[in-house]
N, C-alpha and C positions, 0 to 999 in steps of 0.2 A: 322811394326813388323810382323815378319814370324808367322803362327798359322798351327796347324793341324786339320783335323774334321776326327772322330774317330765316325762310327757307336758303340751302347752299346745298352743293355738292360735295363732297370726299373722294377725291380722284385719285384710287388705288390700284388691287385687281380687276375689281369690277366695281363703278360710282355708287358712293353708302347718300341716300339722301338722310339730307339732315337737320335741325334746327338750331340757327346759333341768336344765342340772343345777348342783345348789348343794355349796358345801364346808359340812359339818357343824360351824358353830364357834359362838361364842359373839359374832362378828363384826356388829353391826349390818348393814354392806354390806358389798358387795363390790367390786372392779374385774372386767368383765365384756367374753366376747371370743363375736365374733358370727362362724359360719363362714360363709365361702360357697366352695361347689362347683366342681369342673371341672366341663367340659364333658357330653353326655350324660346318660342318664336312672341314672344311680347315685341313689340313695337319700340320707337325710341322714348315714348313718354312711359312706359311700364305699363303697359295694357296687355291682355292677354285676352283671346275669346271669350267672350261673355264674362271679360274680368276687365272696366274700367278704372284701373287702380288709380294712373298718372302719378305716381308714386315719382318717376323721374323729369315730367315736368312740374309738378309742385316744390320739387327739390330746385330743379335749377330756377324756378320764379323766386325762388326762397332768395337765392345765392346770387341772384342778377341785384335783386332790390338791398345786398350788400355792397354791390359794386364789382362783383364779378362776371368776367365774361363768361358764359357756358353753351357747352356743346354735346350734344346728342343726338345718335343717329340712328337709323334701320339697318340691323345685322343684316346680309345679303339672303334676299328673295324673299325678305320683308317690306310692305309697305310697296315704293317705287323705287329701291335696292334694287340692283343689278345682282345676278350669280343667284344661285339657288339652294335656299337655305338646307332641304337635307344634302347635300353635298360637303357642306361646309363643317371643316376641323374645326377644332382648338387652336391650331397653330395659325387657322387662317384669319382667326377671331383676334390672334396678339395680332398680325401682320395688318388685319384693319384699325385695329385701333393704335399701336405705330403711326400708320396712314393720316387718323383723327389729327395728332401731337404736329402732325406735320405739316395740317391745315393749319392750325392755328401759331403754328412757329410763324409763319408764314403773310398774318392777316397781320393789317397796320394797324390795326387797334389794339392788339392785345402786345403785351410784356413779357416776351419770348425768355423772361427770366423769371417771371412767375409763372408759368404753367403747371397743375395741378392732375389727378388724377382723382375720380372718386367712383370706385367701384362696389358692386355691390351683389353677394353673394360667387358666382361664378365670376363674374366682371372683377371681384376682391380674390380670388383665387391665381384669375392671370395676370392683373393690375401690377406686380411684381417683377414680372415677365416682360411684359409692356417697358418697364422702368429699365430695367438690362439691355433693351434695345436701342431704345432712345430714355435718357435719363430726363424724370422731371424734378418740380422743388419740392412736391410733396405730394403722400398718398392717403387719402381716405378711403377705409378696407370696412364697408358695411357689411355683417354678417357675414365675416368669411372664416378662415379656418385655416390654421397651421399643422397638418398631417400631409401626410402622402393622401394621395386621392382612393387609390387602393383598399385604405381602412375606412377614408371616411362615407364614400359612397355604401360598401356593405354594412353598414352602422344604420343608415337611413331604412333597409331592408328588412334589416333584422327588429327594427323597433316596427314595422306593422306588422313582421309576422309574429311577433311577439302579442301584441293588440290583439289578433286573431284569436291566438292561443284563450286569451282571458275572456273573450266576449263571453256573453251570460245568454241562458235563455238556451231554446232548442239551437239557435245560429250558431251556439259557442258550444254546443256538443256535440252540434254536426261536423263542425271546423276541428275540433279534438279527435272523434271518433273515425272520420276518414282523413287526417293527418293532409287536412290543405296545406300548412305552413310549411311541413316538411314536405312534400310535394312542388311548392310551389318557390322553395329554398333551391330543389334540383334542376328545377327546369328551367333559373334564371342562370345557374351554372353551369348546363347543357350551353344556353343560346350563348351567352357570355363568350364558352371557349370558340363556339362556331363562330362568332365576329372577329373575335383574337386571333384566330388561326388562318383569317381569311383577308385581301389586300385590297376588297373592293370596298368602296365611297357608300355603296346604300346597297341593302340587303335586301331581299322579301322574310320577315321572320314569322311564323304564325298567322302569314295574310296580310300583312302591313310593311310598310316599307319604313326600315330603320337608317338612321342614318349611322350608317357601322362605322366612319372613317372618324365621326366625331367622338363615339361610344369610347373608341380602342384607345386616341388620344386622351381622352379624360379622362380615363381610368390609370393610366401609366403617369399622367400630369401629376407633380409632387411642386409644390406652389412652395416648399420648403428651401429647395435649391438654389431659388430666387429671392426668397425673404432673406436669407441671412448674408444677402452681397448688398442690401437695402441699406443707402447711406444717408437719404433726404428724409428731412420730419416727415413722421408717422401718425395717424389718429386711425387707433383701431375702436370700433363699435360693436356691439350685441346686443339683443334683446333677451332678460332674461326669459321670455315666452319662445323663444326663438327654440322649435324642434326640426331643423332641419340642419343646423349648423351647432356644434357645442359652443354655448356662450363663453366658455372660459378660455376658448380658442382667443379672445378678445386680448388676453393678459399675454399667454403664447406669442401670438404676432409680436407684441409688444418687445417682449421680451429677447427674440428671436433674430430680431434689426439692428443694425450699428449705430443707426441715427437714432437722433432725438425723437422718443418713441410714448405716444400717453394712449391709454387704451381705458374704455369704459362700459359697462354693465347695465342697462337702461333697464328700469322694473318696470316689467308688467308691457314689455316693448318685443311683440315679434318680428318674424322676419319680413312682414310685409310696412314695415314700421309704424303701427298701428298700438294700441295700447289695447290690452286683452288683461281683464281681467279672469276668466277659466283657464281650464288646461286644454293647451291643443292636443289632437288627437291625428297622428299619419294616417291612417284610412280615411278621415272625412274632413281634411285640411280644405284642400279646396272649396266641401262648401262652407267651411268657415269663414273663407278669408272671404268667398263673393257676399257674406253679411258685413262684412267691414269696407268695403268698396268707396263710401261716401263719406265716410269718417275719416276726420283729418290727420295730417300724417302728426307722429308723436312730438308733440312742445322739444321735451327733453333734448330731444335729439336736433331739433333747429336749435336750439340755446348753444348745445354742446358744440356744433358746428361754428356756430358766430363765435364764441369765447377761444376756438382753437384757431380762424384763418387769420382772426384780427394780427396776427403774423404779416401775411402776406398783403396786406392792404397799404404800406405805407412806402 
């Protein structure tokens, strides 16, 4: 199916530029799926510096050549995004993507009754949130996770300092002998209370300028509060490679929602939806993933997607 991508604006707090793209058919409407982001200053196609993933425009080229409309945008004081990105909460991340639901309520091609959500990692965390604001027909929740934010963030921590502990070689008896894990376990909990206990937007912490207003929010954000008032079909996903999220979070979400709820386990699929066959490692993720960069996003998970929206196409 033929599509067009159409740069547009998102006129909220401050304008999200965006790319909406349409399938070329003779179709009045459409059913139309709105992305939002992980975490981080990626881009709206999923790029991050020196990391051209496109992970979210390969996704919505995916989803257009089904016949859906799709939308994604630049988080603020990314890209030609208005407002600036360390500034910006959690709450200000639902209120734009709200914003997203409203553009496309809105636009005379799409089917203000099929409107979608598909988020992915943080984006699958507030995607819930989003939905309690403005309700859509349905959520797809890519590597996310049903805990309070609280346990699942120090989870992420505690597995490199853990990595640390076991390295081999003079590295892992240097890191044993002068107790970096445990050093560097205190120091995140030092900076931690010092943002927690403080009401400003962005910090200087160690030399660097943190975005404290986002930190304090996402740590107190419990995505849980939200999932179990979720009344619109569900498709929750993970990859079992996926170390940044528990993949069994997958069944949780599932199980967690009132509506009609199917959730699935992709082998050999992580979080950047890629297929990996070794074991990821939290110290050297990143350069992991920049080796997977040009490799295509996981079959699996396009199959799983066609087989679950054919719902809303009719």
């Amino acid at each position: 199916m033929m599509s067009k991508s159409l740069e547009v604006t998102i006129h909220g707090t401050y304008p999200l530029s965006a790319t909406l793209t349409i399938p070329e058919e003779s179709t009045s409407t459409y059913p139309a799926i709105l992305f939002i982001s992980g975490s981080g200053k990626g881009d709206r196609d999923g790029n991050l510096k020196n990391m051209p993933m496109n992970i979210y425009k390969d996704l919505a080229d995916f989803l257009t050549s089904k016949g859906f409309i799709t939308l994604r945008y630049d988080k603020r004081g990314i890209g030609n995004s208005g407002g600036k990105f360390i500034e910006t909460g959690v709450n200000d991340f639902i209120d734009d993507a709200v914003d997203g639901l409203k553009y496309l309520e809105a636009h005379p091609k799409v089917d203000a009754n099929r409107i979608l959500i598909l988020g992915h990692s943080e984006g699958a965390l507030i995607a819930p949130a989003v939905n309690q604001r403005k309700a859509v027909s349905g959520l797809i929740l890519l590597a996310g996770a049903a805990e309070p934010n609280k346990d699942l963030l120090p989870r992420q921590n505690e597995m490199a300092f853990a990595e640390l502990n076991q390295k081999k070689g003079l590295q892992g008896w240097m890191f044993r002998t002068f107790k970096l894990a445990d050093k560097a376990r205190k120091q995140n909990k030092k900076i931690f209370a010092k943002i927690a206990n403080s009401n400003k937007d962005v910090m200087r912490i160690q030399g660097f300028k943190q975005n404290a207003k986002w930190l304090r929010e996402l740590y107190t954000f419990n995505t849980c509060d939200y999932l179990k008032d979720v009344t619109c079909p569900v498709l929750a996903i993970t990859g079992d490679k996926d170390i940044q999220v528990p993949p069994d979070h997958a069944k949780l979400i599932a199980e967690m929602v009132k509506g009609d709820a199917e959730w699935e386990i992709i082998p050999n699929m992580n979080h950047i939806f890629r297929k990996y066959e070794g074991q990821h490692a939290m110290l050297t993720l990143i350069k992991e993933y920049k080796k997977q960069v040009h490799e295509p996003i996981d079959e699996d998970l396009l199959k799983r997607l066609d087989t679950w929206l054919e719902r809303f196409q009719n």
